[in-house]
TORTIVEX-992928 format. One line per 8 residues: number of its first residue (from 1); for each residue x, y, z of C-alpha. Coordinates in steps of 0.05 Angstrom, whole numbers, m for minus. Example, Ala and Ser with C-alpha at 12.3 -4.5 7.8 and 13.67 -1.06 7.14 Angstrom:
<sites>
1	246 m90 156 | 273 m21 143 $
</sites>
This chain:
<sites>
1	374 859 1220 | 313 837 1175 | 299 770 1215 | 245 714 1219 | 229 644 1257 | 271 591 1239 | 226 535 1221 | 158 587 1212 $
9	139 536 1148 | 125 583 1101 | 176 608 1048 | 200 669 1054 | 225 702 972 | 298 739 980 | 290 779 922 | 366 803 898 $
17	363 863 865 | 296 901 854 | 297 930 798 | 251 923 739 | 245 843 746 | 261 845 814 | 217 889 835 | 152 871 796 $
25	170 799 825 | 178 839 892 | 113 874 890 | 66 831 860 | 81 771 915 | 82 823 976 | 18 854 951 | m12 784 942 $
33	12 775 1019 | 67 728 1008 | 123 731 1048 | 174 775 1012 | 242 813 1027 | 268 855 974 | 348 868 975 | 362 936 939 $
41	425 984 937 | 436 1066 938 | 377 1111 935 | 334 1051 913 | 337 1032 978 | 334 1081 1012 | 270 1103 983 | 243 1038 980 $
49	252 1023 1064 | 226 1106 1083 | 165 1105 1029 | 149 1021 1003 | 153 1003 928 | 102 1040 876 | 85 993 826 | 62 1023 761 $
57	18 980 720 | m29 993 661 | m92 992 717 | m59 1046 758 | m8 1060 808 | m7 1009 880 | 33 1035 939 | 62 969 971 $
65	95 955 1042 | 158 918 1030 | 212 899 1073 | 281 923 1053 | 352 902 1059 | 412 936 1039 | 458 876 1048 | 466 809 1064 $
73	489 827 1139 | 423 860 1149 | 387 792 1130 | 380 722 1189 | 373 675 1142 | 344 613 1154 | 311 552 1115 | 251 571 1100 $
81	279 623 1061 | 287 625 969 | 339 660 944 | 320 693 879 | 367 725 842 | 347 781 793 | 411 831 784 | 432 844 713 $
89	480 786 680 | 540 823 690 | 530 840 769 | 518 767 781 | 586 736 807 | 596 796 857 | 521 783 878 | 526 700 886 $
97	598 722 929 | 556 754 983 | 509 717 996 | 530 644 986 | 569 645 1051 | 528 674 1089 | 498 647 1158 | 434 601 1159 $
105	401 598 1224 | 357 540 1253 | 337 524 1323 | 403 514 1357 | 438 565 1325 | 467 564 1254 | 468 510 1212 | 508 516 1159 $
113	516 572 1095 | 464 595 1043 | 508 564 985 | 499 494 1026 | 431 493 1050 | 382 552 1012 | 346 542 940 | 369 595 879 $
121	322 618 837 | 357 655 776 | 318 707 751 | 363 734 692 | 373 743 620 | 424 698 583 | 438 630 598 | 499 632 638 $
129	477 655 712 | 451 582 733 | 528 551 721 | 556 617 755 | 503 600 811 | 524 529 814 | 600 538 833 | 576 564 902 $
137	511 539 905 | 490 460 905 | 412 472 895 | 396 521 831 | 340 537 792 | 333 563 721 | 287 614 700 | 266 636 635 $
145	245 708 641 | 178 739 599 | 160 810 646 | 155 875 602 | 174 919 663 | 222 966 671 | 256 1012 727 | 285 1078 715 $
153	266 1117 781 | 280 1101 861 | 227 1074 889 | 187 1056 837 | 171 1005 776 | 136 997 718 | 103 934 700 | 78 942 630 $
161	17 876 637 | m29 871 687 | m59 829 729 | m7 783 697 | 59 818 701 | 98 769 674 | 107 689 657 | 170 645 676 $
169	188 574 656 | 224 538 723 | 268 480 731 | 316 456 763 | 388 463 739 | 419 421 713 | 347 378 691 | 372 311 703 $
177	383 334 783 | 310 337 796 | 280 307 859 | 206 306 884 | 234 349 943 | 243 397 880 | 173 384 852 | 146 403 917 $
185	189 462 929 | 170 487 847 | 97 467 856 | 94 519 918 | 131 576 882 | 76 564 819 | 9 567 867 | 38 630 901 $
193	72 668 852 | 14 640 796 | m36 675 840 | m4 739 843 | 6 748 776 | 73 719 756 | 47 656 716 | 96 596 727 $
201	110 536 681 | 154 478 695 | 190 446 642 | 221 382 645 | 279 422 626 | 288 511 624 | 352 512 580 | 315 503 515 $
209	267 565 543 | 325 605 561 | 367 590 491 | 299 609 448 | 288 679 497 | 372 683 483 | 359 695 407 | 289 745 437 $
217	344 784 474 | 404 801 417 | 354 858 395 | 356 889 468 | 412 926 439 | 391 941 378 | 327 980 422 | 377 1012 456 $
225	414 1040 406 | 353 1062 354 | 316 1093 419 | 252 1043 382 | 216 981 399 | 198 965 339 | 215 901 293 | 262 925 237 $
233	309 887 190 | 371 905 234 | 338 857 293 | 316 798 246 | 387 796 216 | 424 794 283 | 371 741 301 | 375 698 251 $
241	456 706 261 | 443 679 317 | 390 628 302 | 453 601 257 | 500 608 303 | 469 560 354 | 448 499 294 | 528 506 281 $
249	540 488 349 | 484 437 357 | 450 484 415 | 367 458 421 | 322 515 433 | 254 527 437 | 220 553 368 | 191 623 365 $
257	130 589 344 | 123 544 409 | 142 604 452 | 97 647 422 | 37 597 430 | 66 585 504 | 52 654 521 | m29 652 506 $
265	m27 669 581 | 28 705 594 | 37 780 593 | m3 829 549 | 28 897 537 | m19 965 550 | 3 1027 562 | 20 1057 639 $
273	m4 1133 650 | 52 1174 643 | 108 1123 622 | 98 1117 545 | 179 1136 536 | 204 1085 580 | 215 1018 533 | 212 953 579 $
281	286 929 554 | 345 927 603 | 393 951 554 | 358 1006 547 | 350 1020 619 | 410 1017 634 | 431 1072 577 | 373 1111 606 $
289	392 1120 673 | 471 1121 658 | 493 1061 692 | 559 1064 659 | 541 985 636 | 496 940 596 | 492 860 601 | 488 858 530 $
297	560 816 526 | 521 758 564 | 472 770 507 | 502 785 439 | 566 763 466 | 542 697 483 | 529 687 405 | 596 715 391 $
305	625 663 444 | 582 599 413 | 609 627 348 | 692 628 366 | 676 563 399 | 663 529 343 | 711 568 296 | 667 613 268 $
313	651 686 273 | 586 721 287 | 595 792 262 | 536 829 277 | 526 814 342 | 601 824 354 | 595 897 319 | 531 910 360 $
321	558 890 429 | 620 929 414 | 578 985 398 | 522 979 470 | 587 975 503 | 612 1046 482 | 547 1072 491 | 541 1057 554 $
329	620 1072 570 | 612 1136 538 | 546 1161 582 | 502 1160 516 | 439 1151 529 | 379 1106 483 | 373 1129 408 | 440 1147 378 $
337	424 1112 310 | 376 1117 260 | 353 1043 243 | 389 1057 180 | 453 1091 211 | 458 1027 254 | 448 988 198 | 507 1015 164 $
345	545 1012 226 | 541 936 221 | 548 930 147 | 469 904 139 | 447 926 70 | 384 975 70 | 319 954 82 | 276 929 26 $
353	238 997 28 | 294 1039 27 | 334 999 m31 $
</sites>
């Protein structure tokens, strides 16, 4: 069992699920020396516990000692200890089930469960993990995700900006809970994970963050499925489906604008020897290495849900999350479509250049 002091004083991260923001998170804290315990599954994990994590970046490949788990009854848990959760959307609830019950220990003995006593940090696209998190956790944490990384082989990721891997925006959840015991717990996770390369904001309030990097995320599929990272006229007219979508239903978020300007010093993407194929997008990771499911109906499908709950319909992103899901169903890996042939597929007329 993967145990520590109760009481030590020092945080230790539980990173849940290390793969591509997982992992970077993972890597970049233990190499900065924090205290860090990555929680991995399969192969992964197996790699990760005989060899330590490789971490690709765009200034070369670091070899990095990490401690592994396989499961929550390898893990003594005590106080000093931060969840973070950083599976995909869709393996959350099975995730928050095995952990929130599980044994804290303090001096006498154990003190209650992780859902009562330990902080969540929610590390995940979409903008539905923190109320997930909530029904079995009292203290949760919202994160708004920027890390170009990605994870395709055992052992290893890629982060795709370096020395800054990555930028999150962190509050509590829901905003109006805050307490200065939160402010002090927030301003420790931005010194430590600041200073190894994961810059941390703090908002008043994350939703707003996590609705505008919603609307960022409907073109994960559209990568996907063209095989291309590139802005095209499919992506803007799912976004701004979904820009409309959320003034229908009176949903704030943060303009591209602001977000744009709030990311001055966040991640810059260069290229990694030997990884120019690999495309720092979940969706398409997950076609990539055939993991028979995307997190692209907590994505797309959250539009589509905004949309029916207000009476409406959001076509294209209903068509496009219908179509990531068969994909990935289906074993099909990235680039199935032309821009155009997905285009067509959604019943977007041609591109100004092609009409």
């Amino acid at each position: 069992m993967t145990a520590r002091s109760p009481g030590s004083g020092s945080r230790r991260y539980v990173v849940i699920g290390a793969g591509a923001v997982g992992g970077t998170v993972g890597g970049a804290l233990a190499r900065a020396g924090a205290d860090v315990l990555l929680v991995a599954r399969g192969e992964h994990a197996q790699v990760l516990a005989a060899n330590g994590l490789i971490l690709r970046t765009p200034d070369g490949a670091f070899e990095i000692d990490v401690a592994v788990a396989s499961s929550p009854e390898d893990v003594r848990l005590t106080d000093d200890d931060v969840l973070v959760f950083a599976t995909k959307t869709h393996q959350l609830d099975a995730a928050l089930q095995d952990w929130a019950d599980q044994p804290v220990h303090g001096g006498a003995g154990v003190i209650g469960t992780a859902g009562e006593r330990l902080p969540v940090l929610t590390a995940l696209n979409g903008v539905v993990a923190e109320e997930r998190a909530l029904r079995l956790f009292a203290r949760v944490f919202g994160i708004c995700v920027w890390m170009p990384a990605a994870h395709v082989t055992p052992g290893e990721v890629i982060a795709k900006s370096w020395p800054v891997a990555g930028q999150f925006h962190i509050a509590r959840w829901p905003a109006e809970l805050a307490s200065a015991e939160d402010a002090d717990l927030l301003d420790e996770v931005a010194r430590t994970w600041t200073a190894a390369g994961i810059v941390v904001k703090l908002p008043a309030d994350v939703a707003p963050w996590k609705y505008n990097k919603l609307l960022s995320n409907l073109s994960n599929a559209v990568v996907a499925l063209t095989g291309s990272a590139r802005e095209g006229f499919v992506e803007t007219a799912v976004v701004d489906e979904g820009k409309a979508v959320l003034a229908q239903a009176g949903i704030d978020y943060i303009s591209f604008d602001v977000s744009t300007a709030a990311r001055a010093d966040g991640p810059t993407l260069r290229p990694v020897p030997g990884t120019d194929e690999v495309i720092p997008n979940s969706t398409w990771q997950s076609l990539a290495r055939s993991t028979g499911s995307v997190e692209t109906d907590f994505l797309n499908g959250e539009i589509v849900l905004i949309a029916h709950r207000c009476g409406a319909a959001a076509p294209l992103n209903t068509a496009l999350a219908r179509l990531a899901r068969e994909a990935a169903k289906n074993g099909r890996g990235p680039g199935e479509f032309t821009e155009t042939e997905l285009a067509q597929r959604l019943g977007i007329a041609a591109s100004p250049e092609e009409s």
